[in-house]
C-alpha positions as CSV (number, residue, x, y, z in Angstrom):
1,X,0.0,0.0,0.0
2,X,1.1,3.4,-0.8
3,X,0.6,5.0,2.7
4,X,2.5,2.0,4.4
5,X,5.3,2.9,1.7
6,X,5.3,6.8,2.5
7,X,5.3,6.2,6.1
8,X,8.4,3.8,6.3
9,X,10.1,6.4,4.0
10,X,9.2,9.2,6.8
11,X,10.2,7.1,9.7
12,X,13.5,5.8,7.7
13,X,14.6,9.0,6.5
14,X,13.9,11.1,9.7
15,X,16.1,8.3,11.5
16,X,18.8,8.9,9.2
17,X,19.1,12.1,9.1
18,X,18.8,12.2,13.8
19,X,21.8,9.9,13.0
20,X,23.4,12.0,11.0
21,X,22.5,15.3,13.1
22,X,24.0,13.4,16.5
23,X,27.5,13.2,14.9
24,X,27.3,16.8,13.7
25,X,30.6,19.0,14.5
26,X,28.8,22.3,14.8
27,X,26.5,24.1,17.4
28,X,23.8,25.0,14.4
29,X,20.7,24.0,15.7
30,X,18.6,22.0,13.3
31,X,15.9,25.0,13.1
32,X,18.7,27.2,12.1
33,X,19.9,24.4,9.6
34,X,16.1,24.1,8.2
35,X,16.0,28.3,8.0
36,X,19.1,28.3,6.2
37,X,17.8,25.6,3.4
38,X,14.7,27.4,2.9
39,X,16.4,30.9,2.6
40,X,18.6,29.0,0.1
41,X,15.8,27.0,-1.6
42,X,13.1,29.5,-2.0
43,X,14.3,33.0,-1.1
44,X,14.4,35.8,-1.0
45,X,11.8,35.5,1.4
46,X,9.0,38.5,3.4
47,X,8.9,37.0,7.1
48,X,5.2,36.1,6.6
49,X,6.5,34.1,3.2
50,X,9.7,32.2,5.4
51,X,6.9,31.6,8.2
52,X,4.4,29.8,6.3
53,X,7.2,27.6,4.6
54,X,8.6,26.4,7.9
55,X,5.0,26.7,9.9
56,X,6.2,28.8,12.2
57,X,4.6,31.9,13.9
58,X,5.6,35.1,12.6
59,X,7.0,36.5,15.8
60,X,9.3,33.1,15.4
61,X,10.2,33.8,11.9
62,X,11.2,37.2,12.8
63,X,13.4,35.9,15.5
64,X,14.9,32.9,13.4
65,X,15.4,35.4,10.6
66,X,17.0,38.5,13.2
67,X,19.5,35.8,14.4
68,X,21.0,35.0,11.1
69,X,20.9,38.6,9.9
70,X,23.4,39.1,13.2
71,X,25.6,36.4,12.3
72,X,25.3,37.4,8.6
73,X,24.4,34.5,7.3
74,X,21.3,36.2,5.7
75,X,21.0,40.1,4.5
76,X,17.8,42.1,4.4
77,X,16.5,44.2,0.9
78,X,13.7,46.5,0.3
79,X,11.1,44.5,-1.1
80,X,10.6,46.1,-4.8
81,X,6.6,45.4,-4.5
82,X,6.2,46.8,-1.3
83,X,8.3,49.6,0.2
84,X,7.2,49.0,3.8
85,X,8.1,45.2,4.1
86,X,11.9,43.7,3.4
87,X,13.4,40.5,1.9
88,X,15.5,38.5,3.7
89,X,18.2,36.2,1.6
90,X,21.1,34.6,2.2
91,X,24.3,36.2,1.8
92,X,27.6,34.8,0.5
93,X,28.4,33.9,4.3
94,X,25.2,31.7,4.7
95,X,25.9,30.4,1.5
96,X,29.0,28.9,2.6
97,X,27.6,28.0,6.1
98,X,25.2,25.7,4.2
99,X,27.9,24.0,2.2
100,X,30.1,23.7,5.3
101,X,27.0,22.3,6.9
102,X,26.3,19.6,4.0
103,X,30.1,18.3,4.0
104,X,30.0,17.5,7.6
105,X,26.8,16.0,7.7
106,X,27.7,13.9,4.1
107,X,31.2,13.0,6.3
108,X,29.1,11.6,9.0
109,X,26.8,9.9,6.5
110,X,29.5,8.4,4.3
111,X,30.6,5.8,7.1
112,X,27.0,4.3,6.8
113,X,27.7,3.6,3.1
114,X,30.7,2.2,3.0
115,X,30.1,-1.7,3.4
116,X,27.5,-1.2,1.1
117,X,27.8,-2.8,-2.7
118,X,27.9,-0.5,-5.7
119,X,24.4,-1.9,-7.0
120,X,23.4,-1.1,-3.3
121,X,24.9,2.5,-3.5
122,X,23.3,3.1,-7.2
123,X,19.7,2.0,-5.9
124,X,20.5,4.6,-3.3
125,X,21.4,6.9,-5.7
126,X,18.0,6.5,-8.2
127,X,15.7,6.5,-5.3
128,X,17.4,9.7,-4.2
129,X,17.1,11.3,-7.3
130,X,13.7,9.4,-7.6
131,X,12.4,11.2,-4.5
132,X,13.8,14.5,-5.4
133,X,12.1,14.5,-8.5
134,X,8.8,14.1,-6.5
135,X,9.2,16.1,-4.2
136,X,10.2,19.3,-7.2
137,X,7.3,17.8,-9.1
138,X,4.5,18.3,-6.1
139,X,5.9,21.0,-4.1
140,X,3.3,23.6,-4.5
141,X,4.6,27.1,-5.0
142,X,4.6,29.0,-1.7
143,X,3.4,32.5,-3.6
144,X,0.8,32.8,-6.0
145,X,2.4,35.0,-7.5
146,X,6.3,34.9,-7.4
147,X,8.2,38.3,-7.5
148,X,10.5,38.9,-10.6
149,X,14.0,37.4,-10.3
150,X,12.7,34.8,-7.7
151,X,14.5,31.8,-7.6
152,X,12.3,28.7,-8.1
153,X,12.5,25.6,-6.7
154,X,13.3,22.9,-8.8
């Protein structure tokens, strides 16, 4: 059944990735990791856009997104549509916080793969691509109507 199928994928890969986040060399905390991936995913971002995508509160958002403004991993811009509200988007910083991010959490992965076959490892490698592709191919946009220049997700 399809539901029994989604549901051992959910448990499976939220117990991978707690396995992977226990070995993790850095004090980020995994809401600051998830604000970082949707700032490089989907912004730049209003607060009220950023909260809906990580169902937060807005006074949260605003705090999440004050926080990495200070450590300059994300930058603030007049939005063009709206003069009163601003954008928040990664800087080149938080760019390279993500990446640094990734390699240690692929280093603390990679032990997990290596008794593993290389038809195991290329199964692993469809079905990653596999759920990628539909996750890119269902994620609904989070604006109806997405400002010039906006990066979409893909």
């Amino acid at each position: 059944m399809s539901t029994d199928l989604a549901i051992d994928l959910l448990v499976t890969s939220a117990r991978f990735v707690r396995y992977v986040r226990r070995r993790a060399n850095t004090d980020t905390s995994v809401a600051e990791w998830r604000a970082v991936v949707l700032l490089d995913e989907h912004g730049p971002l209003r607060v009220s856009e950023f909260a809906a995508l990580d169902r937060l509160s807005q006074p949260t958002a605003t705090a999440m997104l004050k926080r990495l403004v200070a450590q300059g991993i994300a930058g603030r811009t007049p939005d063009p549509q709206d003069g009163r509200a601003s954008l928040a988007e990664l800087t080149d910083k938080g760019r390279q916080h993500l990446a640094a991010l990734r390699q240690d959490a692929g280093r603390n992965a990679a032990p997990l793969l290596t008794g593993l076959s290389a038809d195991e490892r290329e199964v692993l490698r469809r079905a990653t691509q596999l759920l990628a592709g539909l996750v890119d191919e269902h994620e609904a946009p989070h604006g109806s109507n997405p400002r010039p220049g906006k990066k979409e997700t893909s």
